[in-house]
C-alpha positions, 0 to 999 in steps of 0.5 A, spaced: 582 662 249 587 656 251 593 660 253 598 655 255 605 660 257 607 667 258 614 670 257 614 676 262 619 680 258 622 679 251 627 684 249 628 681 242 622 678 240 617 684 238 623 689 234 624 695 237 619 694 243 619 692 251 614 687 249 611 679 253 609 673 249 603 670 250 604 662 248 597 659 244 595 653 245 594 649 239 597 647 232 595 645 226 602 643 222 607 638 225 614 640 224 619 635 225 623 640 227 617 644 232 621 645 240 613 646 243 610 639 243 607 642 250 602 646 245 602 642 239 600 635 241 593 633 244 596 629 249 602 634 252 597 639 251 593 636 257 598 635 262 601 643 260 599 647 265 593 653 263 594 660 265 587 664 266 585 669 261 584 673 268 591 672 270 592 674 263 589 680 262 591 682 270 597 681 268 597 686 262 593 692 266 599 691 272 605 692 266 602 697 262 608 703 264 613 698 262 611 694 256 609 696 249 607 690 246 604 683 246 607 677 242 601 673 240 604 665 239 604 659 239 602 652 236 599 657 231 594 662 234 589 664 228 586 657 228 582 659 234 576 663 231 576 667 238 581 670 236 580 677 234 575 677 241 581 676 244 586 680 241 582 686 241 581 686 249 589 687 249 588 693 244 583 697 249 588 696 254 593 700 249 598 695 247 601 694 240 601 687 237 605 682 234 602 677 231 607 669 229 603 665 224 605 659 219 600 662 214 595 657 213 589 661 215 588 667 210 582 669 211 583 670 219 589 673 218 585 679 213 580 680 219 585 681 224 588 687 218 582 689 217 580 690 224 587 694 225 587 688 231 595 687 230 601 691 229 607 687 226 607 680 223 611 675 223 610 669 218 614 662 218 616 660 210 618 652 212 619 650 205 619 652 197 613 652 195 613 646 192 607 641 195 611 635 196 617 639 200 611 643 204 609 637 207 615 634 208 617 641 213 611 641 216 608 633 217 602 634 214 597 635 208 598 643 206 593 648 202 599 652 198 595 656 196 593 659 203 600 659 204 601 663 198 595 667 199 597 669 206 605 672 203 601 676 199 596 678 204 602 680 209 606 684 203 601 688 200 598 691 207 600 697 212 603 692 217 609 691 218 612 684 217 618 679 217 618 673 213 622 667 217 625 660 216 627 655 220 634 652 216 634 645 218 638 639 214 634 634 211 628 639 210 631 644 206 638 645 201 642 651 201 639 651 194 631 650 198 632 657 201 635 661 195 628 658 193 625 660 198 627 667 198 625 667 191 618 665 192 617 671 197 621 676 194 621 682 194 619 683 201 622 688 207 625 682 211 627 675 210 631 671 217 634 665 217 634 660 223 639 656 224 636 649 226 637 647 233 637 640 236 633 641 242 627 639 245 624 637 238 617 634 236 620 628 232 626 625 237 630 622 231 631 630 229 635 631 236 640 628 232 642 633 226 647 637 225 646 645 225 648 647 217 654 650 218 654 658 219 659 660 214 654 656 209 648 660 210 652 667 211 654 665 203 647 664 201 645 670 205 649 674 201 646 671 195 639 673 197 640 679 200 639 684 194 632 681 195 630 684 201 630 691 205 633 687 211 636 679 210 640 676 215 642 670 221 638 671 227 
Protein backbone atom coordinates (compact mmCIF):
# COMPACT_ATOMS: atom_id res chain seq x y z
CA UNK A 1 0.00 0.00 0.00
CA UNK A 2 1.05 3.60 -1.10
CA UNK A 3 0.76 5.49 2.13
CA UNK A 4 1.73 8.96 1.46
CA UNK A 5 0.72 10.41 5.45
CA UNK A 6 0.22 10.01 8.97
CA UNK A 7 -1.83 11.92 11.33
CA UNK A 8 -0.83 10.45 14.87
CA UNK A 9 -3.44 11.63 16.75
CA UNK A 10 -6.92 12.95 15.71
CA UNK A 11 -9.68 13.93 18.17
CA UNK A 12 -12.26 15.14 15.50
CA UNK A 13 -12.04 12.93 12.80
CA UNK A 14 -13.15 9.56 13.91
CA UNK A 15 -16.51 10.56 15.97
CA UNK A 16 -16.38 9.73 19.61
CA UNK A 17 -13.00 7.87 19.41
CA UNK A 18 -8.73 8.59 20.11
CA UNK A 19 -8.06 7.84 16.57
CA UNK A 20 -4.65 8.24 13.82
CA UNK A 21 -5.42 9.08 10.06
CA UNK A 22 -3.47 7.32 7.78
CA UNK A 23 -3.39 9.08 4.32
CA UNK A 24 -3.48 6.82 0.60
CA UNK A 25 -2.05 7.77 -2.07
CA UNK A 26 -3.91 7.87 -5.22
CA UNK A 27 -7.25 9.36 -6.74
CA UNK A 28 -9.46 8.99 -9.44
CA UNK A 29 -11.53 12.28 -9.43
CA UNK A 30 -9.97 15.87 -9.79
CA UNK A 31 -11.80 18.18 -7.46
CA UNK A 32 -10.95 21.62 -8.15
CA UNK A 33 -11.32 22.31 -4.85
CA UNK A 34 -9.18 19.12 -3.29
CA UNK A 35 -6.27 20.48 -0.71
CA UNK A 36 -4.33 17.15 -1.29
CA UNK A 37 -2.62 17.28 -4.74
CA UNK A 38 0.44 15.59 -3.11
CA UNK A 39 -1.67 12.36 -2.94
CA UNK A 40 -3.91 13.06 -6.07
CA UNK A 41 -1.45 13.99 -9.12
CA UNK A 42 0.91 11.68 -10.46
CA UNK A 43 3.58 14.28 -10.59
CA UNK A 44 3.32 15.50 -6.82
CA UNK A 45 2.88 11.99 -5.90
CA UNK A 46 6.49 11.12 -7.05
CA UNK A 47 8.14 13.49 -5.01
CA UNK A 48 5.55 12.87 -1.68
CA UNK A 49 7.56 11.21 0.79
CA UNK A 50 6.63 7.32 1.29
CA UNK A 51 5.77 5.97 4.75
CA UNK A 52 6.54 2.20 5.04
CA UNK A 53 3.68 -0.35 5.72
CA UNK A 54 6.24 -1.51 8.41
CA UNK A 55 6.62 1.80 9.82
CA UNK A 56 3.07 1.87 9.66
CA UNK A 57 1.94 -0.99 11.55
CA UNK A 58 4.73 -0.47 13.83
CA UNK A 59 3.36 2.42 14.77
CA UNK A 60 -0.14 0.87 15.21
CA UNK A 61 1.19 -1.98 17.78
CA UNK A 62 3.15 0.61 19.64
CA UNK A 63 -0.42 3.09 19.97
CA UNK A 64 -2.81 0.24 20.89
CA UNK A 65 -3.38 1.35 25.01
CA UNK A 66 -4.10 5.02 23.48
CA UNK A 67 -6.14 4.69 20.32
CA UNK A 68 -9.11 3.20 19.31
CA UNK A 69 -9.43 3.62 15.51
CA UNK A 70 -7.79 3.97 12.20
CA UNK A 71 -9.00 6.64 9.69
CA UNK A 72 -8.48 5.39 6.22
CA UNK A 73 -8.10 8.25 3.59
CA UNK A 74 -6.94 9.88 0.96
CA UNK A 75 -6.85 10.62 -2.55
CA UNK A 76 -9.46 8.07 -2.44
CA UNK A 77 -8.62 4.63 -0.74
CA UNK A 78 -10.88 2.09 -2.34
CA UNK A 79 -9.55 2.30 -5.82
CA UNK A 80 -6.63 0.05 -4.39
CA UNK A 81 -7.53 -3.58 -4.95
CA UNK A 82 -5.04 -4.24 -1.85
CA UNK A 83 -7.15 -2.64 0.14
CA UNK A 84 -9.32 -5.29 2.04
CA UNK A 85 -5.41 -7.16 2.59
CA UNK A 86 -4.55 -3.86 4.15
CA UNK A 87 -7.53 -3.20 6.27
CA UNK A 88 -7.57 -6.44 7.82
CA UNK A 89 -3.93 -6.46 9.40
CA UNK A 90 -5.40 -3.05 11.17
CA UNK A 91 -8.17 -5.33 12.40
CA UNK A 92 -6.25 -8.08 13.84
CA UNK A 93 -4.18 -5.66 15.92
CA UNK A 94 -7.65 -4.64 17.24
CA UNK A 95 -8.75 -1.10 15.97
CA UNK A 96 -12.13 0.25 14.68
CA UNK A 97 -11.99 1.60 11.17
CA UNK A 98 -13.36 4.70 9.35
CA UNK A 99 -13.38 4.51 6.22
CA UNK A 100 -13.60 8.22 3.79
CA UNK A 101 -14.81 7.51 0.45
CA UNK A 102 -16.08 9.58 -2.67
CA UNK A 103 -18.17 6.42 -3.57
CA UNK A 104 -17.17 5.86 -6.71
CA UNK A 105 -16.15 1.92 -6.05
CA UNK A 106 -19.48 0.23 -4.83
CA UNK A 107 -18.35 -2.99 -5.34
CA UNK A 108 -15.04 -2.58 -2.89
CA UNK A 109 -17.16 -0.69 -0.73
CA UNK A 110 -19.75 -3.78 -0.34
CA UNK A 111 -16.59 -6.16 0.14
CA UNK A 112 -15.17 -4.15 2.74
CA UNK A 113 -19.04 -4.45 4.56
CA UNK A 114 -19.21 -7.86 4.04
CA UNK A 115 -15.78 -8.67 5.20
CA UNK A 116 -16.88 -6.51 8.55
CA UNK A 117 -13.18 -4.63 7.75
CA UNK A 118 -14.46 -1.27 8.59
CA UNK A 119 -16.69 0.46 11.24
CA UNK A 120 -18.00 3.98 10.43
CA UNK A 121 -18.04 5.46 6.87
CA UNK A 122 -17.68 8.80 5.68
CA UNK A 123 -18.85 9.56 2.14
CA UNK A 124 -18.34 12.96 0.37
CA UNK A 125 -21.63 13.96 -2.12
CA UNK A 126 -19.53 16.89 -4.27
CA UNK A 127 -22.59 17.67 -6.31
CA UNK A 128 -26.47 17.13 -7.08
CA UNK A 129 -26.85 14.00 -8.82
CA UNK A 130 -27.05 15.54 -12.05
CA UNK A 131 -24.13 14.63 -14.62
CA UNK A 132 -23.08 17.49 -15.77
CA UNK A 133 -22.85 19.09 -12.26
CA UNK A 134 -21.16 16.01 -11.00
CA UNK A 135 -18.51 16.30 -13.53
CA UNK A 136 -18.07 20.04 -13.04
CA UNK A 137 -17.30 19.31 -8.79
CA UNK A 138 -14.98 16.46 -9.39
CA UNK A 139 -12.94 17.33 -13.13
CA UNK A 140 -13.89 14.20 -14.48
CA UNK A 141 -15.96 11.90 -16.23
CA UNK A 142 -18.58 10.35 -13.62
CA UNK A 143 -20.28 6.69 -13.33
CA UNK A 144 -23.46 8.17 -11.43
CA UNK A 145 -24.78 5.45 -11.02
CA UNK A 146 -22.02 3.94 -8.90
CA UNK A 147 -22.36 7.14 -7.02
CA UNK A 148 -25.69 6.47 -6.27
CA UNK A 149 -25.20 2.61 -5.70
CA UNK A 150 -22.81 3.55 -2.91
CA UNK A 151 -25.29 6.05 -1.08
CA UNK A 152 -27.56 3.21 -0.80
CA UNK A 153 -24.97 0.62 -0.13
CA UNK A 154 -23.84 3.02 2.86
CA UNK A 155 -27.72 3.49 3.93
CA UNK A 156 -28.93 0.16 4.13
CA UNK A 157 -25.82 -1.43 6.11
CA UNK A 158 -25.12 -2.07 9.97
CA UNK A 159 -22.34 0.56 9.83
CA UNK A 160 -22.60 3.81 10.90
CA UNK A 161 -22.07 6.62 8.65
CA UNK A 162 -22.12 10.29 7.32
CA UNK A 163 -22.85 11.77 4.59
CA UNK A 164 -20.69 15.25 3.83
CA UNK A 165 -20.14 18.29 1.17
CA UNK A 166 -17.78 20.42 0.80
CA UNK A 167 -20.00 23.99 -0.21
CA UNK A 168 -17.55 25.68 -2.68
CA UNK A 169 -19.27 28.98 -4.71
CA UNK A 170 -18.92 28.55 -8.34
CA UNK A 171 -19.76 24.51 -7.84
CA UNK A 172 -22.76 24.45 -5.94
CA UNK A 173 -25.91 27.02 -5.25
CA UNK A 174 -27.64 27.43 -2.14
CA UNK A 175 -30.52 25.73 -4.15
CA UNK A 176 -27.42 22.42 -5.29
CA UNK A 177 -27.31 21.58 -1.44
CA UNK A 178 -31.27 21.56 -0.57
CA UNK A 179 -30.78 19.51 -3.80
CA UNK A 180 -28.31 17.43 -2.50
CA UNK A 181 -29.96 16.77 0.64
CA UNK A 182 -32.77 15.47 -1.19
CA UNK A 183 -31.11 13.27 -3.09
CA UNK A 184 -29.58 11.23 0.00
CA UNK A 185 -32.55 11.81 2.43
CA UNK A 186 -33.52 10.40 4.89
CA UNK A 187 -30.30 9.49 6.24
CA UNK A 188 -28.66 9.64 9.67
CA UNK A 189 -25.93 12.49 9.11
CA UNK A 190 -25.72 14.98 6.54
CA UNK A 191 -22.47 17.95 7.07
CA UNK A 192 -21.64 20.94 5.36
CA UNK A 193 -17.93 22.08 4.87
CA UNK A 194 -17.56 25.47 4.16
CA UNK A 195 -15.07 25.76 1.26
CA UNK A 196 -11.55 27.24 1.99
CA UNK A 197 -9.24 28.70 -0.48
CA UNK A 198 -6.20 27.06 0.71
CA UNK A 199 -3.73 25.16 -0.96
CA UNK A 200 -6.00 23.95 -3.79
CA UNK A 201 -5.56 21.48 -6.58
CA UNK A 202 -6.85 24.26 -9.50
CA UNK A 203 -5.08 27.63 -8.28
CA UNK A 204 -7.81 29.74 -9.90
CA UNK A 205 -9.93 28.47 -6.96
CA UNK A 206 -7.55 30.14 -4.30
CA UNK A 207 -9.50 33.07 -5.37
CA UNK A 208 -12.90 32.37 -4.07
CA UNK A 209 -14.81 33.69 -1.21
CA UNK A 210 -16.01 31.09 1.20
CA UNK A 211 -20.38 31.30 1.09
CA UNK A 212 -21.28 33.27 4.02
CA UNK A 213 -21.80 31.27 6.98
CA UNK A 214 -25.21 32.85 8.09
CA UNK A 215 -26.52 31.60 4.49
CA UNK A 216 -25.81 27.95 4.79
CA UNK A 217 -27.18 28.22 8.73
CA UNK A 218 -30.32 28.99 6.82
CA UNK A 219 -30.16 26.23 4.50
CA UNK A 220 -29.12 23.90 7.15
CA UNK A 221 -32.32 24.83 9.03
CA UNK A 222 -34.07 24.14 5.60
CA UNK A 223 -32.81 20.48 5.34
CA UNK A 224 -32.54 19.46 8.71
CA UNK A 225 -35.96 17.68 9.54
CA UNK A 226 -34.22 15.27 6.85
CA UNK A 227 -31.62 13.87 8.85
CA UNK A 228 -31.03 12.50 12.48
CA UNK A 229 -27.93 15.01 12.82
CA UNK A 230 -27.43 17.99 9.90
CA UNK A 231 -25.17 20.83 10.87
CA UNK A 232 -21.93 23.18 9.89
CA UNK A 233 -18.43 21.52 10.71
Amino acid sequence: MKIGGLQKTTLIDYPKKIACTVFLMGCNFRCHFCYSAELVLPEKIKKQPEISEKYFFNFLKERREYLEGVVICGGEPTIHSDLPEFLTKIKKIGYDIKLDTNGSHPLMLQKLISLNLIDYIAMDIKAPLDEKKYQKAIGVNVNLENIKKSIEIIKNSSIDYEFRTTIVPTIHNLNDIKKMANDIAPAKRYYLQNFRPEKTLDKEFLKIKPFPEKDLKIIVEDIKNLFEDCKIR
